[in-house]
N, C-alpha and C positions, 0 to 999 in steps of 0.2 A: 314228695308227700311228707308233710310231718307225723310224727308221731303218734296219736292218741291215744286214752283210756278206755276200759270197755265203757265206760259212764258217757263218755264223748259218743261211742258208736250208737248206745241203746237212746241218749237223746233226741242225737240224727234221728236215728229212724221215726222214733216220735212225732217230727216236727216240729223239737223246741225252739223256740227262737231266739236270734243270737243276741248276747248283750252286749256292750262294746266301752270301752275304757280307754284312758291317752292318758301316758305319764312325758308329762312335759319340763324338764329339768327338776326330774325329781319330784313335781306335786303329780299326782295322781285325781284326775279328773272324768269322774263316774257317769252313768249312762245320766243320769237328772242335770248334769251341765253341759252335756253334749247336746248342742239344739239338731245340727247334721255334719257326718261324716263323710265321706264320700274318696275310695282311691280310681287316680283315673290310670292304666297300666294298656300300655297299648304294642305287644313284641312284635308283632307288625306294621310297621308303621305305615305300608303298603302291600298290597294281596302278593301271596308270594316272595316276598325278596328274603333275602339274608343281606347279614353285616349289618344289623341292624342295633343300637344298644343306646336304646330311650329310659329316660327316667323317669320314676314313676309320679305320680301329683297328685295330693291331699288336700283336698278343700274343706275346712273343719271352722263348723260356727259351734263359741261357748258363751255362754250365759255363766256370770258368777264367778269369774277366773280369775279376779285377784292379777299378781304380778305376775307378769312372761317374760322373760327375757327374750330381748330381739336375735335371732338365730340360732333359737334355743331347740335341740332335740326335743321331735313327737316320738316316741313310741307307741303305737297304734295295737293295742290286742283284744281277744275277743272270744267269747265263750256262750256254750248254749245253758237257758236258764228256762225250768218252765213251774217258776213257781216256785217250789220246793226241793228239786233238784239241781245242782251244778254240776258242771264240767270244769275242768280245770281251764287257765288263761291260754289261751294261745296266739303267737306275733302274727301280726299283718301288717310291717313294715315298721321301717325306722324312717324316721323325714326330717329336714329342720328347714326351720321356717325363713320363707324369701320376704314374704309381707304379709302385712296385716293392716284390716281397717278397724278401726273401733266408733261404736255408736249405737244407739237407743238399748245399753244395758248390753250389747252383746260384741265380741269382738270375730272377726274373718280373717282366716287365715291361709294362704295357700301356701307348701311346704313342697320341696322335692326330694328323692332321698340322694344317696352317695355318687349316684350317676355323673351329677351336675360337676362335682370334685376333680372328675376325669377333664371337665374343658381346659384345663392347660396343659402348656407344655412337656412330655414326655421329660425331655433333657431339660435340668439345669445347668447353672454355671459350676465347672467342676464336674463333670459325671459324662462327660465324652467317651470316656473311653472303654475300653474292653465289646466292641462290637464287631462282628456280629453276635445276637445272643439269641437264644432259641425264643419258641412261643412261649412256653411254658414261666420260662425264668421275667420274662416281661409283663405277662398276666402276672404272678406272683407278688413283680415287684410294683403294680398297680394299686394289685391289692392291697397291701403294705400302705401305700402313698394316698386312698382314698377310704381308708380304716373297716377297708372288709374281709371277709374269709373266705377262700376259692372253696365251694361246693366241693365236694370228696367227688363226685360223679361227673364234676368237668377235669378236673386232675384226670381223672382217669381216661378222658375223652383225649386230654391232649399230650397224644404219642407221637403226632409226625413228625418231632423235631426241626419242626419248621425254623428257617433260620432268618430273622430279621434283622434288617441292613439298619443304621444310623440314623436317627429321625430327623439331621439336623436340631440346631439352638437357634434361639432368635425367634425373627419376624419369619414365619415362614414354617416352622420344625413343627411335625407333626402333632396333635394333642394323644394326651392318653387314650381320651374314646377314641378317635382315629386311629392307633393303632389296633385297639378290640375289635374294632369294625372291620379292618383287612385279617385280624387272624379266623373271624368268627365266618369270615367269607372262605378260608382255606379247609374250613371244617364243615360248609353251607348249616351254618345256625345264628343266632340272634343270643345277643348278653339281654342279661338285666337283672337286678338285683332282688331275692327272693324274698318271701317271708321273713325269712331266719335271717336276715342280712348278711347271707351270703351269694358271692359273685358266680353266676350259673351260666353257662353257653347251652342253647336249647335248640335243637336240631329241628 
């Protein structure tokens, strides 16, 4: 849960509704150029399982958006408005964009976030060594390698000092999300990257 104001709780309860904003390499792109937003966020990607760690996907049409750079960070946040009162901003992901269509005035964009970062290989060339290394020290050091921050509340989750063997290099050697996938199975829960963009194991 994040954090809010009581002005966020008394809106809630109102049923103000929410306004929604995208800072995309820094322009800031307001609810009147948002034509639709939409995050698609799926922890299970089948009824039941674990080791699971899907990325999340942003399909966002804009009206009136000027220059984007191609792979340019969304920032996605959002706040309730009813009128006359606000709430403060709050994130609903970080994404950067895979493609885009542009035509009749408007451009399509679909976006994943940091997840996608994890499809290569664990080991580079050079970094063989000192294995086995615990779960922890290897989530961490993903973190680090796909620019997010491990949840204080998975830190805390992950005690068993599980110890992972060498992923292999090459054609062949485990990816990052592959190893999330076997640690998140050791603990039965599913990754995926939160609000706040940080990296959460979810039971």
């Amino acid at each position: 849960m994040q954090p809010v104001s009581a002005t966020y709780e008394t809106l809630l309860a109102q049923g103000a509704p929410k306004e929604v904003r995208c800072i995309i390499a820094g322009t800031t792109y307001t609810q009147a150029k948002i034509v639709s937003a939409t995050i698609r966020a799926a922890l299970f990607e089948q009824a039941a399982t674990i080791g699971n760690a899907p990325a999340k996907e942003l399909d966002l049409v804009l009206r009136n958006y000027g220059n984007i750079p191609r792979m340019a960070k969304i920032q996605v946040q959002f706040r309730l408005n009813n009128g006359t009162t606000q709430s403060e901003w709050l994130p609903k992901g970080t994404f950067y964009i895979d493609t885009r269509d542009e035509g009749n005035g408007v451009i399509s964009i679909t976006a994943f976030d940091a997840m996608l970062k994890a499809d290569q290989s664990y080991t580079t060339s050079g970094n063989q060594g000192g294995w086995p290394k615990t779960d922890l020290q290897v989530v961490q050091n993903i973190c680090s390698r796909i620019g997010v921050t491990l949840d204080n509340r998975t830190r805390a989750i992950l005690t068993g000092g599980y110890q992972i063997q060498y992923p292999g290099y090459g054609e062949g050697a485990y990816t990052m999300r592959e190893l999330l996938q076997f640690i998140g199975q050791m603990y039965a829960g599913n990754w995926w990257i939160n609000d706040m963009y940080k990296l959460m194991l979810v039971g």
